[in-house]
C-alpha positions, 0 to 999 in steps of 0.5 A: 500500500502506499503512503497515505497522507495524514488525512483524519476521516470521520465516517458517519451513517445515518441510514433507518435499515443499516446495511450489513454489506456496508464495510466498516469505517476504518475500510471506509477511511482507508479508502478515502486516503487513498483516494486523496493519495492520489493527489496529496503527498504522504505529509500532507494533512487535513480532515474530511467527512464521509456521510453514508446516507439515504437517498432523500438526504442526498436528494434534498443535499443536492437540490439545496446546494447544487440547484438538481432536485433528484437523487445521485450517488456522491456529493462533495462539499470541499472546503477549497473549490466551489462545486457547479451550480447546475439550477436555473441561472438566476436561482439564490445561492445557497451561500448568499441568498442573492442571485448570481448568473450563469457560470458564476462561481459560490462564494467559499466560507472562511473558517478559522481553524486553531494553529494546531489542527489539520485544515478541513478538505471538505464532505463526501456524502454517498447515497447508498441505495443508489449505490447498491442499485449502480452495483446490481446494475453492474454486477459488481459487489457494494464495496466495489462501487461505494469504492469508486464513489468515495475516490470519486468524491475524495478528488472533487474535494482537492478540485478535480472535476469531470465537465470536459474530456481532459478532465474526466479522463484525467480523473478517471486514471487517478480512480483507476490507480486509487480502485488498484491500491484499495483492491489489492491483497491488503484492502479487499473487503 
């Protein structure tokens, strides 16, 4: 495995049913370093949540924050890089309350954080009957695709998006290198 950067990951369920296919948190933090591993160095440190939730949560969590009133699989909130808004163009913003136009970044708060602790990258929230079904869908086991959703989630936290063929190629060799790591023989859930 290789080095993993200093990265504290607090992983939360909300979920009424739980899931017992679900791997446990250290598996889910692991995977999440590693993901960031992809990018970050060994030494670099920070913070980030990962929220495994129901499909309503992820629904409502986009429609507020993205301006789509549907459910998806991952969402990431970083702390650095402002995400689309995919809503009408002259909706409020969820941060100001004022409109704002087409293409117009959201204004990124400004949290102090005390000298001594690690600066928060930012939330990763997965809906996890949208994963199980994309793992039917694909024949594929829920620890396979909850994988790929986390690296997924953990690169749009440090800026890596997907709008375009560069990037989404981009970001695709970076999941592929990060699922290669988590499913070798160390991390196979």
């Amino acid at each position: 495995m290789p080095p993993l950067p200093q990265v504290a990951v607090a992983v939360s369920t909300d979920l009424t049913d739980g899931d017992d296919s679900i791997p446990g948190p250290q598996w889910l933090a692991t995977v999440v370093r590693l993901g960031l591993a992809q990018v970050l160095p060994d030494n670099a440190a920070g913070q980030v949540s990962l929220l495994l939730t129901d499909d309503a949560t992820v629904r409502e969590l986009n429609r507020r924050y993205r301006g789509l009133d549907e459910t998806t699989d991952v969402l990431s909130f970083s702390a650095e890089h402002a995400g689309q808004w995919q809503g009408d163009d002259y909706a409020p913003s969820p941060l100001t309350g004022e409109g704002r136009g087409a293409g117009e970044p959201a204004l990124a708060f400004v949290f102090p954080i005390p000298d001594d602790e690690p600066p928060p990258l930012g939330d990763i929230v997965i809906s996890v009957p949208q994963a199980l079904r994309q793992a039917a869908t694909q024949g594929v086991p829920l620890c396979r695709e909850l994988a790929l959703l986390i690296v997924h989630g953990a690169l749009h936290l440090l800026g890596h998006d997907h709008y375009d063929d560069g990037e989404r190629a981009a970001m695709q060799e970076l999941e592929r290198a990060a699922l290669a790591s988590i499913f070798s023989d160390v991390l196979i859930e």
